[in-house]
Each structure stands twice: as structure tokens, then as C-alpha cells.
DRENKE-67097 format. One record per residue: residue number from 1; x, y, z of N, C-alpha, C in turn. Coordinates in nm, 3 decimals. Each point is the difference from the previous one (the first is absolute). Layout:
! residues N
   pos      n_xx      n_yy      n_zz     ca_xx     ca_yy     ca_zz      c_xx      c_yy      c_zz
   NUM         X         Y         Z         X         Y         Z         X         Y         Z
...
This chain:
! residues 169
   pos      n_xx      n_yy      n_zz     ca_xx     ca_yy     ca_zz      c_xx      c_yy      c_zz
     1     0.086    -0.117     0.000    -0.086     0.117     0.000     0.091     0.123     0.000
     2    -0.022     0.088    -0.104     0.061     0.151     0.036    -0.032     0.073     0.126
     3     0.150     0.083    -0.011    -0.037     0.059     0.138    -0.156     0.144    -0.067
     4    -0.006     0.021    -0.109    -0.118     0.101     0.001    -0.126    -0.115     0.016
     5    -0.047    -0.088    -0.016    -0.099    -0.029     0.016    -0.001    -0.049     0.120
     6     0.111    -0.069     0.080    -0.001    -0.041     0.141    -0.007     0.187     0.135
     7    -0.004     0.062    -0.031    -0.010     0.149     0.053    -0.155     0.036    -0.025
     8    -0.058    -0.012    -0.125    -0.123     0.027    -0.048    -0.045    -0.073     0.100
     9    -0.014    -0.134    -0.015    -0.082    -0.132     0.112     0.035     0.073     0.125
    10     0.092     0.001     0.060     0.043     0.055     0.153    -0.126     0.107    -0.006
    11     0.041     0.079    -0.055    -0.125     0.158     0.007    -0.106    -0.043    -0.019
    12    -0.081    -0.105    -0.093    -0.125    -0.013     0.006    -0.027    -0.099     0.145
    13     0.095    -0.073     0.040    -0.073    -0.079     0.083    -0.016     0.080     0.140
    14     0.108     0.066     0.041     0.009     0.121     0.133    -0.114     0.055    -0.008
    15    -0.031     0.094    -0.130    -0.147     0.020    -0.011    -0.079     0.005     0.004
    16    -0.030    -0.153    -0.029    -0.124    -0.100     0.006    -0.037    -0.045     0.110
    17     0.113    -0.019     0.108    -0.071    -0.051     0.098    -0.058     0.126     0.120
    18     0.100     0.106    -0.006    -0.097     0.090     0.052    -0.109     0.092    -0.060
    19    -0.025    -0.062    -0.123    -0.160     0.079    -0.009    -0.061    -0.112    -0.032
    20     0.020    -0.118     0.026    -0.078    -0.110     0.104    -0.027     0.016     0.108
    21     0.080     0.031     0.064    -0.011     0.044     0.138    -0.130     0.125     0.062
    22     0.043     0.068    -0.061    -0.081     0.178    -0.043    -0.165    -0.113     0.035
    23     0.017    -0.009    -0.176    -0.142    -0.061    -0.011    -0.083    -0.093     0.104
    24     0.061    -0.080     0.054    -0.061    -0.096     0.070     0.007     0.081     0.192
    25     0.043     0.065     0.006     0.029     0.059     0.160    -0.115     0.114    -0.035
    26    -0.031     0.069    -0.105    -0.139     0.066    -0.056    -0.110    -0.019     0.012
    27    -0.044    -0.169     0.007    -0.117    -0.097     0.022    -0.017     0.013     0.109
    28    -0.140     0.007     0.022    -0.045    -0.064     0.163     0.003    -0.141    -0.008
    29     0.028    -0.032     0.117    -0.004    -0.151     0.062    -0.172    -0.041    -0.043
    30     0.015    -0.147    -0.047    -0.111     0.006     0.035    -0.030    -0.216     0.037
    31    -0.059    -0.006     0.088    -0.009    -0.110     0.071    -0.050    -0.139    -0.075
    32     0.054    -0.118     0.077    -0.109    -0.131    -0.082     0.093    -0.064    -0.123
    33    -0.016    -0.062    -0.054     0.049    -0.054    -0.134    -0.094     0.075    -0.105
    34    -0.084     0.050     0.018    -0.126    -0.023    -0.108     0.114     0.099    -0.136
    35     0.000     0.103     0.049     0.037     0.102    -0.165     0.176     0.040     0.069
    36     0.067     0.015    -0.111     0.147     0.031    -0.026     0.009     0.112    -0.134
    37     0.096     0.041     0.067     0.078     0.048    -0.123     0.118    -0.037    -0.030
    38     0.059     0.033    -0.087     0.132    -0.025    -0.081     0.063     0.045    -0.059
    39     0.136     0.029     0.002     0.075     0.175    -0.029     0.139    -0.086    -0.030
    40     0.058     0.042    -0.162     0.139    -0.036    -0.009     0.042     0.052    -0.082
    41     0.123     0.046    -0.005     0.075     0.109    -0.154     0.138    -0.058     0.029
    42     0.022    -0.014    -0.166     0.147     0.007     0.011     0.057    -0.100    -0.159
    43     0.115     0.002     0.021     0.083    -0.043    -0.137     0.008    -0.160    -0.039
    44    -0.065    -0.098    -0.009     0.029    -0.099    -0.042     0.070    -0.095    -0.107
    45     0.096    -0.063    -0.052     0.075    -0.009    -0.076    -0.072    -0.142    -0.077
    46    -0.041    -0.016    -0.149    -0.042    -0.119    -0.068     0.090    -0.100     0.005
    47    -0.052    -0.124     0.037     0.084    -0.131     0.021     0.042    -0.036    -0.145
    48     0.186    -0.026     0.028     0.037    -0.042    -0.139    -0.003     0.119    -0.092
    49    -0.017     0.143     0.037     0.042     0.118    -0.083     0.037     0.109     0.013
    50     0.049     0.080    -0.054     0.014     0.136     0.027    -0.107     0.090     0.073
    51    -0.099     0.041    -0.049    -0.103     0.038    -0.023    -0.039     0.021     0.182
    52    -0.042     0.112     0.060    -0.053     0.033     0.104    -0.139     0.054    -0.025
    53    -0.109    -0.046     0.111    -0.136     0.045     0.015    -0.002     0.118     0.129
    54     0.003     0.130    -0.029    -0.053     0.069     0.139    -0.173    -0.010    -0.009
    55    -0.024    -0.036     0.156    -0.150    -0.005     0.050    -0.045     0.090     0.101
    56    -0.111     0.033     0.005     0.009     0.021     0.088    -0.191    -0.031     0.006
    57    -0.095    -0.014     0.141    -0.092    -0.043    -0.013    -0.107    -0.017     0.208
    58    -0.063     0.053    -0.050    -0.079    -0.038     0.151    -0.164    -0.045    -0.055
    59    -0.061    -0.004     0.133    -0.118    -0.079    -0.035    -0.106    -0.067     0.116
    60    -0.097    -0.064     0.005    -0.046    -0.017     0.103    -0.052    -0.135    -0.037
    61    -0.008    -0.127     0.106    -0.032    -0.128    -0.030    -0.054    -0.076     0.116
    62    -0.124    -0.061     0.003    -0.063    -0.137     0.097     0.035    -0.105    -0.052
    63    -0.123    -0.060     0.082     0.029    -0.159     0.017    -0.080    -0.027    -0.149
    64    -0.073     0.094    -0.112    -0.035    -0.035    -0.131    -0.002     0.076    -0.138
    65     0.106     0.126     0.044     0.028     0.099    -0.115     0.091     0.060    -0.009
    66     0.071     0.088    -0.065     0.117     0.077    -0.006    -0.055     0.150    -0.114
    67     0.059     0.081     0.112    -0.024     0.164    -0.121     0.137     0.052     0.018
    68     0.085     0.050    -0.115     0.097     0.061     0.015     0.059     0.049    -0.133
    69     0.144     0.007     0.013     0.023     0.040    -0.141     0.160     0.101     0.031
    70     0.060     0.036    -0.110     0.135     0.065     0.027     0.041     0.030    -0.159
    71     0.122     0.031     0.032     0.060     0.049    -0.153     0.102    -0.109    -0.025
    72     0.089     0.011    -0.130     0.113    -0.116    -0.039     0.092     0.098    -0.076
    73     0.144    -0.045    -0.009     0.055     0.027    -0.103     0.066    -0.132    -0.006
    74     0.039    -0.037    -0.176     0.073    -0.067     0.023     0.123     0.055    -0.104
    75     0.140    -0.034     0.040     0.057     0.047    -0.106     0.169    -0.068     0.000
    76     0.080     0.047    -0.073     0.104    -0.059    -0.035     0.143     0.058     0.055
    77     0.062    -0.059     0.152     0.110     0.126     0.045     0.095     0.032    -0.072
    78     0.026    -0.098    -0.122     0.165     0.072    -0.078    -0.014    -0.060    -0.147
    79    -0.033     0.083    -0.058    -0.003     0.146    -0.011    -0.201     0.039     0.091
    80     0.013     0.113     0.033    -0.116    -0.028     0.061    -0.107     0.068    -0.128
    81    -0.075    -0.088     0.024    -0.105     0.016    -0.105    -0.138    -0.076     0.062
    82    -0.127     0.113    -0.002    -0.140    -0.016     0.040    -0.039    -0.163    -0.087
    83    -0.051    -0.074     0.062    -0.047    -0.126    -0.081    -0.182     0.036     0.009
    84    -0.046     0.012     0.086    -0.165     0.005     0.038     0.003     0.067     0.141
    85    -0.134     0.081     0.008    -0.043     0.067     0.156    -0.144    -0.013    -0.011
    86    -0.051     0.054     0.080    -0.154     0.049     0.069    -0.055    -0.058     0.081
    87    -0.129    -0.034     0.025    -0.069    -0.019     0.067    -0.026    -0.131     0.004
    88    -0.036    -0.074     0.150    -0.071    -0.134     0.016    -0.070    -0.003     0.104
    89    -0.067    -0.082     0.003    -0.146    -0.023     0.072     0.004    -0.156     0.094
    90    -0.063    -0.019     0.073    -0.030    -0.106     0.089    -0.128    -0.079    -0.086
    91     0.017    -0.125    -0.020    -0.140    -0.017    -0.075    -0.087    -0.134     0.119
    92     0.118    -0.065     0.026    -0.079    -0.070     0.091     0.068    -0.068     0.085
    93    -0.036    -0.037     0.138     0.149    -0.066     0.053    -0.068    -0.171     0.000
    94     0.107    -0.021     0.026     0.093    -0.135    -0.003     0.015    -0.075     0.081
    95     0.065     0.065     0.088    -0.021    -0.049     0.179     0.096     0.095     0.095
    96     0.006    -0.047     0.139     0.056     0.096     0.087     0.006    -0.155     0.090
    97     0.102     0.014     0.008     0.064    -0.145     0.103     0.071     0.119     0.166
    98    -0.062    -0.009     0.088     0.026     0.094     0.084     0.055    -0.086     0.103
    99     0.158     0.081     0.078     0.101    -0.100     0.085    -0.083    -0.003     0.141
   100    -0.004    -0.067     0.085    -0.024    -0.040     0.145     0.082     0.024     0.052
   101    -0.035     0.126     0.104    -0.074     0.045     0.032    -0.006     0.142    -0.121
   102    -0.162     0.018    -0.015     0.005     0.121    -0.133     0.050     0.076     0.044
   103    -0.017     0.100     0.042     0.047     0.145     0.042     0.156     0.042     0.126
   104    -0.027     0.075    -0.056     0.149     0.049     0.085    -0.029     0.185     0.007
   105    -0.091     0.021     0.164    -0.063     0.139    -0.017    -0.058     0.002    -0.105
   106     0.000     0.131    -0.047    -0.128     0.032    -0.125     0.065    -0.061    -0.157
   107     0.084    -0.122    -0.024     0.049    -0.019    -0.123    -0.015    -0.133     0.031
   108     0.004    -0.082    -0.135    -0.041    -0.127    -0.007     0.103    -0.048    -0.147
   109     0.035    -0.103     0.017     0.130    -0.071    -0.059    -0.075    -0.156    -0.026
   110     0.051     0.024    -0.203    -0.068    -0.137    -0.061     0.027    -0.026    -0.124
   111    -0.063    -0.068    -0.070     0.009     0.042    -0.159    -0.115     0.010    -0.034
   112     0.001     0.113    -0.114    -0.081     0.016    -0.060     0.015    -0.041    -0.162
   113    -0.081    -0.048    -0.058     0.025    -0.007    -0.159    -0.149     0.040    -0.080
   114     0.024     0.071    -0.115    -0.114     0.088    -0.033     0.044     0.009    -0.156
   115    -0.146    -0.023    -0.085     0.042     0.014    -0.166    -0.056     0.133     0.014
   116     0.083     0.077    -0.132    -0.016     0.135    -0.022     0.038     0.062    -0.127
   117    -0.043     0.094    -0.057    -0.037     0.018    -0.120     0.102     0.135    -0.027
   118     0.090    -0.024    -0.079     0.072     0.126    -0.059    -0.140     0.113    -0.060
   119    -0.061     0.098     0.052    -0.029     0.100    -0.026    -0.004     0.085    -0.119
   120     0.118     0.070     0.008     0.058     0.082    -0.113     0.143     0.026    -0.002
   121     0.051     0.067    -0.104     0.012    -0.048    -0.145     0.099    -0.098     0.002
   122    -0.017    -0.090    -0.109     0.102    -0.114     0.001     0.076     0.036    -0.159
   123     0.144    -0.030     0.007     0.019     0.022    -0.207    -0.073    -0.094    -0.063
   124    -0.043     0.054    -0.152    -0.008    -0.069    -0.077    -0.153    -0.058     0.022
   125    -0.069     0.074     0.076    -0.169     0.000     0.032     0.011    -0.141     0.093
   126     0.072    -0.059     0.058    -0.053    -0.082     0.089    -0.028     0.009     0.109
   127    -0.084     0.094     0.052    -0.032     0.006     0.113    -0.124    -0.118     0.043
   128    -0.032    -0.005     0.121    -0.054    -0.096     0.043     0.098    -0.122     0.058
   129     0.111     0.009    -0.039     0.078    -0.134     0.069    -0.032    -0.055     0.168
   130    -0.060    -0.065     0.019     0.016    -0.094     0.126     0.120    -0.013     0.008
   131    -0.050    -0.011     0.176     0.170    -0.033     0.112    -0.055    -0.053     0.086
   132     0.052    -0.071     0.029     0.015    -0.064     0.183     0.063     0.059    -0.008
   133     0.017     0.037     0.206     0.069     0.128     0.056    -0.038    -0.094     0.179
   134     0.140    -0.026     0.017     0.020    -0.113     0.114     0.055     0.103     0.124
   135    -0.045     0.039     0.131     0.065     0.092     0.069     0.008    -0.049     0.147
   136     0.118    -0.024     0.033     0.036    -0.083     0.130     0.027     0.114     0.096
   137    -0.063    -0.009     0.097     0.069     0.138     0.127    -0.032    -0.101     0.113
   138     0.159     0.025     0.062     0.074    -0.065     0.088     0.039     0.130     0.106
   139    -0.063    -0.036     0.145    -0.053     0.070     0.150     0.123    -0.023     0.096
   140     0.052     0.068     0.088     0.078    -0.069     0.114    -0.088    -0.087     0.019
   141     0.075    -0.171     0.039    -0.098    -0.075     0.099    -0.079    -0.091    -0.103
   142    -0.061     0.070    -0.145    -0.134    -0.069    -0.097     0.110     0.017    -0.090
   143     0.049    -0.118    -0.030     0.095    -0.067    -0.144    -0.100    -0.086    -0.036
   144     0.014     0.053    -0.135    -0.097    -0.113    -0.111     0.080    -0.125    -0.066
   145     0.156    -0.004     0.009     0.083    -0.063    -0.051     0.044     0.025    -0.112
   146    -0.051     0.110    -0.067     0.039     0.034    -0.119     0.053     0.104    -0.015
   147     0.121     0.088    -0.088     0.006     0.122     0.009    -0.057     0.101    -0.001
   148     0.015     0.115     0.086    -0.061     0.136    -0.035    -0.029     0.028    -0.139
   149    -0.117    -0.005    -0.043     0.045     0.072    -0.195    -0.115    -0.002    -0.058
   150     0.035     0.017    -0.127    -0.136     0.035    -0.107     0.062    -0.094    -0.114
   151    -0.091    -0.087    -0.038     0.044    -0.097    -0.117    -0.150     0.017    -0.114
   152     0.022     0.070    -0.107    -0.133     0.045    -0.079     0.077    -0.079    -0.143
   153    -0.116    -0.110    -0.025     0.047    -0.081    -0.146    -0.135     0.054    -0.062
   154     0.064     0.024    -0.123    -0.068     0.055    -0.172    -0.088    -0.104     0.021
   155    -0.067    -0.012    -0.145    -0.110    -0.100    -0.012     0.133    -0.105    -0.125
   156     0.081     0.063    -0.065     0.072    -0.063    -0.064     0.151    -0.055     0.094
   157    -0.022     0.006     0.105     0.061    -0.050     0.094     0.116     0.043     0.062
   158     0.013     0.088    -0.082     0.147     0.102     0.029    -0.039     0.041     0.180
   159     0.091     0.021     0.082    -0.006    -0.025     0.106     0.118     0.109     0.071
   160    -0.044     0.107     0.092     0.056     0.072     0.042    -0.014    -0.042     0.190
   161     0.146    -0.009     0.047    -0.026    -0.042     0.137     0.128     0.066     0.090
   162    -0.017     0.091     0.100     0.103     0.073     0.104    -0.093    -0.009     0.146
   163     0.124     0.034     0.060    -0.056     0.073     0.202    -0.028     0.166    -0.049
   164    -0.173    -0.002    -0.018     0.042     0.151     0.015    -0.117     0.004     0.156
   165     0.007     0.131     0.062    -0.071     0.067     0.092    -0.177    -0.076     0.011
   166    -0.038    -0.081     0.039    -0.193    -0.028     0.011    -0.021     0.026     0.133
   167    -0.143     0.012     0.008    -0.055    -0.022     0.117    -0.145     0.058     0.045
   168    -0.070    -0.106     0.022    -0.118    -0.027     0.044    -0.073     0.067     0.132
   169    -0.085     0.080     0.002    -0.047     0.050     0.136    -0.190    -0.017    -0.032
């Protein structure tokens, strides 16, 4: 990895996790398992390529729906060049596997996995692309066993997976 794109990552991820932070210390607490939210930004790198996805995305989810949505870029660090951006949507979730004991104070640590719909604009008019969008947040104390991160695969399977900043309240 170059040192300009390994500096870029440093700055987006420092970033990311405090306006994760911001965002979720913003929320009121609110009690029970029944409704969550879900808050994560940051730089993820495509498995097997060059190619980095910035995300960023919050949202609200029970025990039988998901509403949310965020922005994307994806693009190319050297030479850097825009590949696709805009908008995506939550279309339906998937599941939420939640660690024992749930909560830890007003935040709750699990996975979530949720299909979701690239928005707007995609090149070359393809917008509409489906994603799974897999988001593990790991609590002092509530380990899910899996890493901290965001793992969001295309519908053509291309597959972007890092530790960036999540977390559930």
C-alpha cells in the first residue's frame, strides 16, 4: 500500500469513528430490545482489489423491519479516480443475531445484515444494484466473535470488507 493512500485511510478512519461517536452520544437511550439504531462511516477496502468503498449510513431496525440509508463512493486510490457514488437505501433486513447479554447501558452489540438498494447515480445507468450490507458492532464485555466492520457484497458478488467505526443504540 502507498504511503498516500495509507494517510488518506488513517484520516478517514480517525474521522469516522468520531462522528460515530458524535452521532450515536446525540440519540436518546432508549430501553428493551424492541427498536435500535445503527450508525457506521468509514473506508472499506474490496477483497482481492484495489478499489475502496467509503460508507457511510444510519437507520432504525426491530425484531421485523429495517429503515435507513447513507451515501457510497467507490473509487480507485492510484491513480485516484471516482468509479461510482450516491445514494442507498435499506430495503429489508435479514436478521440481527444479538450477543448475550444485549446491551451494555444505552448500546447494544450484534450483527446486523440488511439488503439495500444503490439509490442514485450509478455509471452507465445502473442504478438499482442490490447489496447485502453485513454490520458487526462489538461492546466492552458483548463480543460477537467476529470483527468490528462493515462487509457490503454487490449483487455480482464483488465484495467490500474492513473494521470501520458501527454501533447500535
Amino acid at each position: 500500500m502507498n504511503a498516500k493512500r495509507r494517510a488518506f485511510l488513517k484520516t478517514v478512519a480517525v474521522g469516522s469513528t468520531g462522528s460515530v461517536l458524535v452521532n450515536a452520544l446525540a440519540r436518546p437511550a432508549r430501553g428493551g430490545d424492541k427498536d435500535r439504531h445503527f450508525t457506521f462511516l468509514g473506508g472499506i477496502p474490496r477483497v482481492g482489489g484495489p478499489e475502496v468503498l467509503l460508507l457511510n449510513g444510519c437507520g432504525d431496525f426491530n425484531a421485523g423491519s429495517v429503515a435507513g440509508g447513507g451515501s457510497f463512493t467507490i473509487f480507485n486510490p492510484d491513480p485516484l479516480d471516482i468509479l461510482a457514488f450516491g445514494t442507498w437505501q435499506a430495503d429489508e433486513l435479514i436478521s440481527f443475531v444479538p450477543t448475550e447479554p444485549r446491551t451494555f447501558g444505552a448500546h447494544a452489540a450484534g450483527i446486523l445484515t440488511i439488503a439495500a438498494r444503490a439509490a442514485s447515480p450509478m455509471p452507465e445507468g445502473k442504478g438499482g444494484k442490490v447489496a447485502t450490507v453485513k454490520i458487526v458492532c462489538n461492546l466492552p464485555g458483548l463480543q460477537t466473535g467476529e470483527s468490528e466492520g462493515v462487509t457490503v457484497t454487490l449483487e455480482d458478488g464483488t465484495t467490500f470488507s474492513g473494521g470501520i467505526g458501527t454501533l447500535f443504540s
